[in-house]
N, C-alpha and C positions, 0 to 999 in steps of 0.2 A: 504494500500500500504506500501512496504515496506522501510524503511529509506535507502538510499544511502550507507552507513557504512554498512549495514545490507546485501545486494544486494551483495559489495564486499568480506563482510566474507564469501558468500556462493559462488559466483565463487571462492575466494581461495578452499574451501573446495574442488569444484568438480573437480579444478585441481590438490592437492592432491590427490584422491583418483582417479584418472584416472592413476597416475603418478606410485602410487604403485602398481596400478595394472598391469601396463605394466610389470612394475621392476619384478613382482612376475613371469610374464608371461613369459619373456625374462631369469630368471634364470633356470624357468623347460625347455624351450627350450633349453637352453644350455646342463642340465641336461640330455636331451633325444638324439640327438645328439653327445653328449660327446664332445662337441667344449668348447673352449674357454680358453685352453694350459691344465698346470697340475692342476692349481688351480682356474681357471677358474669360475665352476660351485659353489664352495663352496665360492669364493668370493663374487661373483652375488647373492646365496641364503644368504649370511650374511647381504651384504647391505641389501635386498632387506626385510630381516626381522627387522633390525635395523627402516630404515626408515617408514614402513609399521605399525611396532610396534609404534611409536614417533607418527606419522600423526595421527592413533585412538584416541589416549590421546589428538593430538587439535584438531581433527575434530570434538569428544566429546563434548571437553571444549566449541569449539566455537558453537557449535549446542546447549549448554544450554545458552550460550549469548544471542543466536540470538531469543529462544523461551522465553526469560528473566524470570520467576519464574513459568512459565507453564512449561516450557521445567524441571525442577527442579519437582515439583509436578503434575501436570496434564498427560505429556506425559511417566512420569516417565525415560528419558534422562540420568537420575543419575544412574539409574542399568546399563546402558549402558556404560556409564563413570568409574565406579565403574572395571565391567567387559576389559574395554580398561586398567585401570591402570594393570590388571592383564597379559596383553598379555606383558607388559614392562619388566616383570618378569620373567613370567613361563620357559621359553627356555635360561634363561640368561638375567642381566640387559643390558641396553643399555652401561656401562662402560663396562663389559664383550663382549659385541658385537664390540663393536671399540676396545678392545687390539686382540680381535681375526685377525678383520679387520686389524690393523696394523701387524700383527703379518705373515697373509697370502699375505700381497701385499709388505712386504720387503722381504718375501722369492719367490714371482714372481720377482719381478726385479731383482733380485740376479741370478733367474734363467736363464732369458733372457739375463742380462748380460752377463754369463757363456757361454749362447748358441751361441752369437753374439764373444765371444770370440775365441771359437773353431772354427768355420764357417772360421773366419777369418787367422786362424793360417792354417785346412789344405786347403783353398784354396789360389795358389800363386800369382794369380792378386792382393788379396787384402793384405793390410800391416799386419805385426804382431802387438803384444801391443804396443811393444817396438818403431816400426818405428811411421813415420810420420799418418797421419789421411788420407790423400788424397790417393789412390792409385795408379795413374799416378805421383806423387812427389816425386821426387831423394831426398835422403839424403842428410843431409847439409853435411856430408862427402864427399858424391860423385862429388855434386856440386860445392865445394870448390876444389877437384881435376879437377872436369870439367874447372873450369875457369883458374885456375895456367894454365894446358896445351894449350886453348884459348890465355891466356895471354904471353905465351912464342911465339906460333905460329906467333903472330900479332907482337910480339916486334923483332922475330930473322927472 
């Protein structure tokens, strides 16, 4: 039977690899589709290679834990390991995969900002950059002039 600790490292295991495997599955959908704005799909397949790539190297790691020096020599787990170190690499390191990552998700926000931007400006219910945030809310100009003639009204 198997130790407690042991039991746990391998439900971690199978929910990492359930996890990437969605990830991987959710980015080609994207992919197939074409959803997910402009950068959408190549964000999703970046993560989705980062994390996927990283989870083989513990799944590995922890798969010769858990089979403790068989997993090493009997089952031979280490060519496997060996092979996972290489998937960290081959497409790009994991530091290459996160500037990319950073690099694609500060140019969607930027995007979306712009787009939230425009949206804004040619429609006239809602404010420009410049006005207030609410779009039912009078300028503090206007409202300052609303109140002076309030305030004259009541007093003359």
């Amino acid at each position: 039977m198997l130790a407690q600790a042991n039991q746990f490292k391998i439900t971690d295991m199978i929910m990492q690899l359930k996890t990437c495997r969605l990830l991987v599955y959710y980015a080609a959908h994207l992919l197939d589709v074409g959803g997910g704005g402009p950068y959408g799909p190549v964000i999703e397949a970046t993560v989705a290679k980062l994390l996927t790539s990283e989870s083989y190297v513990s799944l590995t790691s922890n798969a010769i834990q858990v089979m403790s020096g068989d997993g090493w020599t009997k089952f031979s787990v280490e060519a496997v390991y060996r092979a996972a170190k290489v998937t960290e690499i081959a497409a790009g390191t994991s530091e290459v995969m996160q500037m990319i990552l950073y690099r694609l998700g500060t140019r969607l926000i930027a995007h979306k900002l712009e787009h939230r931007e425009e949206s804004y400006n040619q429609n006239s219910e809602f404010p420009s950059a410049a006005s207030t945030k609410y779009p039912n809310q009078k300028s503090s100009k206007s409202l300052r002039i609303m109140c002076s003639k309030s305030s004259l009204k009541t007093t003359a």
